[in-house]
N, C-alpha and C positions, 0 to 999 in steps of 0.2 A: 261285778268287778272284772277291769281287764286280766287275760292270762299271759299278758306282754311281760316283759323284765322289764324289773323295776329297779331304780337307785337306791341305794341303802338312805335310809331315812336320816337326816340331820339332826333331825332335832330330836332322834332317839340315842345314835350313835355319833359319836365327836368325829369331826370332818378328821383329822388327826390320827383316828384310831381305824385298822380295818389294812384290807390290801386296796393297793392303788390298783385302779382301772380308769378309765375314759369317764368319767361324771359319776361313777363307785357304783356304774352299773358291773353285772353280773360280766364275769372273764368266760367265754365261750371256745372250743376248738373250732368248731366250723361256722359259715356264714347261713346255714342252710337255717329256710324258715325266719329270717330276719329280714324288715323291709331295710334297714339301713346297718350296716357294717362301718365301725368304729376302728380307724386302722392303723398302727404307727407303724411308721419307712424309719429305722435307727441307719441311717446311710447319707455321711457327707464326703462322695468321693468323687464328686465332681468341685470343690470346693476352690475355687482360686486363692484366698490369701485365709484366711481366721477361721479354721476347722472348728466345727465343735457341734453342729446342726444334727450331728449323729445322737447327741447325750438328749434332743429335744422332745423324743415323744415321752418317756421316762419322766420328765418334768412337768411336762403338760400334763398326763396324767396327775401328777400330784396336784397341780393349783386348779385342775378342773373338779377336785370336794370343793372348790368355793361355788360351783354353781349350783342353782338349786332347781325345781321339778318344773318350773314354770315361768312365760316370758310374761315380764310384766308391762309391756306392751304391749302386743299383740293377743295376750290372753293364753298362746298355742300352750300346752302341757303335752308335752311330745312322747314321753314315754305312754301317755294314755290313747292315744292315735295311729302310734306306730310301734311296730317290733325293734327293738336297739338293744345291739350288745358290742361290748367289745371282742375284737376277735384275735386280740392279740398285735404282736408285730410280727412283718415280711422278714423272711430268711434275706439276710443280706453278705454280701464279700467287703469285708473292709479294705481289702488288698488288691481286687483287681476288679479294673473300674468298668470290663464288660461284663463279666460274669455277675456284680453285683442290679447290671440294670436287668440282665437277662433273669435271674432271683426274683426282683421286684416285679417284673411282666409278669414271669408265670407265676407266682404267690394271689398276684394281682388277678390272672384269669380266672383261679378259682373263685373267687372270693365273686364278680360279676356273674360267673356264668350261672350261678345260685338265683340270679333274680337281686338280690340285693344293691340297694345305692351304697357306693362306698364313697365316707370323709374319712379323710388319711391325714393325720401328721406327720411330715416331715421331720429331721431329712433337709438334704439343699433342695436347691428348686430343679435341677437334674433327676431328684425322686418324679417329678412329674411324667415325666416322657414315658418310660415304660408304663404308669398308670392308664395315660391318655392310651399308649399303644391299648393295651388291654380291653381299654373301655370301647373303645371303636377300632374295629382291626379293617379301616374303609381302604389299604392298599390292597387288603387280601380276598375279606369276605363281601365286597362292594356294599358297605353301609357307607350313608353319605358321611362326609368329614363333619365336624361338631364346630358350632362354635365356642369360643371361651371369652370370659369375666375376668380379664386379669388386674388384681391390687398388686403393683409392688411400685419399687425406685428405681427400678431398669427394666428396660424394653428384655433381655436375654434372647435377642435373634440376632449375637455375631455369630460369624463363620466357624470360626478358628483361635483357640490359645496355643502359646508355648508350642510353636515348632509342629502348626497341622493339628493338633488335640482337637477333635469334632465334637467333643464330647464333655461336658462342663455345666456349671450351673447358670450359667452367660450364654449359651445357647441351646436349650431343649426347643425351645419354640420355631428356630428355625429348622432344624431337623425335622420337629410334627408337622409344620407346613409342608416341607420338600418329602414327606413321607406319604402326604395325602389324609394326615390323622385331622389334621386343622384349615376349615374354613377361610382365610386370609380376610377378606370382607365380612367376615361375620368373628373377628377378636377387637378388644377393645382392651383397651391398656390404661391403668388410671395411675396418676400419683408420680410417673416419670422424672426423675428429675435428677440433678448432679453432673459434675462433671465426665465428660466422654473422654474413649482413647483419640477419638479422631470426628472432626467436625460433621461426617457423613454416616456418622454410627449408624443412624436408623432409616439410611435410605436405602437401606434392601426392602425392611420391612414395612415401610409406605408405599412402594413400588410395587408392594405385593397384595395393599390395600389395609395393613392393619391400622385402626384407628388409636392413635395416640395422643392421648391428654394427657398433657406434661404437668405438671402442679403449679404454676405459674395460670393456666389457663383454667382449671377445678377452683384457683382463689378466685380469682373473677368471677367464675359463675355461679358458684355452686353447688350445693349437694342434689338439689333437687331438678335443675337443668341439667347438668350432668348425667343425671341417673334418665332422664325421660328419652336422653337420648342415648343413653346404654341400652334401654330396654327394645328402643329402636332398629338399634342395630344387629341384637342377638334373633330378635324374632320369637317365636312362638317352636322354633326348630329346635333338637338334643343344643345343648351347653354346657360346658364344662367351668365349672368355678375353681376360681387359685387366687390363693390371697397369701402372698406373701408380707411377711409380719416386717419387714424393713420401710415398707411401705407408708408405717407410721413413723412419726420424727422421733429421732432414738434420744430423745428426751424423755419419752413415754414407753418406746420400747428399745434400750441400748443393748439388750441381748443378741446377737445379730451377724451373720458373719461382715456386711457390707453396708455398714450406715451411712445413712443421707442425713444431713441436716436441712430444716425446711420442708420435713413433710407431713402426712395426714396426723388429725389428731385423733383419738382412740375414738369419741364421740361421734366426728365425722364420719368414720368409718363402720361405727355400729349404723347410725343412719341412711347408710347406701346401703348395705347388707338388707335392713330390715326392708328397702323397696323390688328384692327381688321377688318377691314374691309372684306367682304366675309364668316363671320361667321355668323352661325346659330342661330341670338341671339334672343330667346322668352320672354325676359324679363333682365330689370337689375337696379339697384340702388346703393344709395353710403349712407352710412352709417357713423356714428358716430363722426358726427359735433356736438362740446357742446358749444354753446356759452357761458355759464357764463366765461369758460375757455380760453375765445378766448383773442384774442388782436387786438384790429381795425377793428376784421370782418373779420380778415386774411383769417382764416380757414374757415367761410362760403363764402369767395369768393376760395377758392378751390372749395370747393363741388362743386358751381354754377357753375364754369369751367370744372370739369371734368361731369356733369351735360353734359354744352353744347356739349363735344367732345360725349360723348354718345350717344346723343340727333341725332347731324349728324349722327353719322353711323348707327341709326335707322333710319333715315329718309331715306339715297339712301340703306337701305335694301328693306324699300316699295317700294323704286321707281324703285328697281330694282327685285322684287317680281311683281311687276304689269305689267310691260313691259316682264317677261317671258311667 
């Protein structure tokens, strides 16, 4: 028998009954002795218009008792492979928007410097940046910059909101570029789509080399073209996964601070998930589930699903990190 932490059993105890945790694994204080760290960011303070991404790990936790011990796809059973726990949520400032990213870094360092892979829920997608800082500190400690796997409905590499604001859920990613956190040729962007403020929105971030598939070009080709040439472009090098849940057409997930119409559907997006397998992933989360916005839990039973598919392919990356 493994001596890993295990999920409360379903089919002894009602998904219903019990304390909420991350899949009703075990609630831990530290990350120490865990290959993977389960992590909620309750922080929407970089939020432009429809707050509420703060209420999302809290809910995710509750609709991830709908998942159970094993993918029935891929066969992986991840609590048997690897160490997981929850480790709780980052100390966050709901009131002031540096001090809360400067929280999430350092909560965030600890939790790496352990050795552990950490999937984070969100939180806006400004939760990313200080993670990403954490996880590669390549301006300071000269590790190379990472690539990243982005799902969402916006590129989030403008400059500037509201009078100079550098700081927002619209632009983390150009910060971690101009930071040296992120690879520019090695990000890939899937699912783009929606109206812009300005016809040159994403010509910073093409100019800097990131690759963006817009959803108009993923209907054309795709899950599986698509993805052969995601895998292309990330490499065999560290990568960083973020999947934001707007990503999907809020049809399927309307919980959301910034809905697109016209985008992925829940199915398509478990399908690229399940082909990362064999990436270099050092970290990843999903972002921007807002329950007040939801309807029946919909869209936190996304996140908790694309959560688990995550979850797998972290786990037979330990297992197959250990056995090299």
């Amino acid at each position: 028998m493994t001596s890993y932490h295990q999920p409360v059993n379903a089919a002894a105890v009602p998904r219903f009954a019990g304390r909420s945790t991350f899949m009703r694994l075990p609630a831990v204080d530290s990350a120490e002795g865990l290959d993977i760290a389960l992590v909620g960011i309750p922080w929407d303070g970089g939020t432009t218009n429809r707050a509420g991404a703060r209420h999302g790990p809290r809910e995710v936790r509750n609709q991830s008792s709908l998942m159970r011990s094993a993918h029935h796809v891929s066969g992986i059973a991840p609590y048997q492979i690897a160490n997981i726990a929850d480790v709780g949520d980052l100390p966050v400032n709901p009131i002031d928007l540096l001090d809360g990213i400067s929280r999430i870094e350092e909560g965030m360092s600890r939790i790496v410097a352990t050795g552990a892979l950490p999937l984070s829920i969100g939180g806006d997608h400004l939760t990313t940046l200080p993670v990403l800082r954490a996880v590669n500190k390549s301006g300071r400690a000269g590790v190379r910059p990472l690539g990243m796997i982005h799902f969402d409905a916006h590129s989030d590499t403008n400059d500037s909101y509201f009078g100079g604001n550098r700081y927002t859920h619209g632009t983390p990613f150009r910060r971690a570029i101009e930071e040296g956190i992120l690879d520019p040729a090695r990000i890939v962007q899937i699912g783009i789509r929606g109206s812009v403020y300005e016809t040159g929105e994403h010509d910073w971030a093409k100019a800097q080399g990131v690759r963006i598939i817009y959803m108009e070009e993923f209907a054309r080709r795709g899950v599986d073209d698509v993805m052969a040439e995601v895998l292309d472009i990330v490499g065999k090098q560290e990568t960083y996964v973020t999947f934001d849940v707007d990503s999907i057409d809020p049809s399927m997930a309307p919980g959301t601070g910034t809905p697109e119409i016209g985008g992925l559907t829940t199915r398509e997006a478990q399908q690229m998930l399940r082909q990362l397998h064999g990436v270099n992933i050092v970290g990843a989360d999903v972002v921007e589930v807002a329950p007040p916005f939801d309807i029946g839990g919909m869209t936190a039973l996304v996140g908790a699903t694309v959560m688990f598919e995550l979850l797998c392919i972290l786990a037979d990356q330990v297992r197959r990190n250990r056995a090299a």
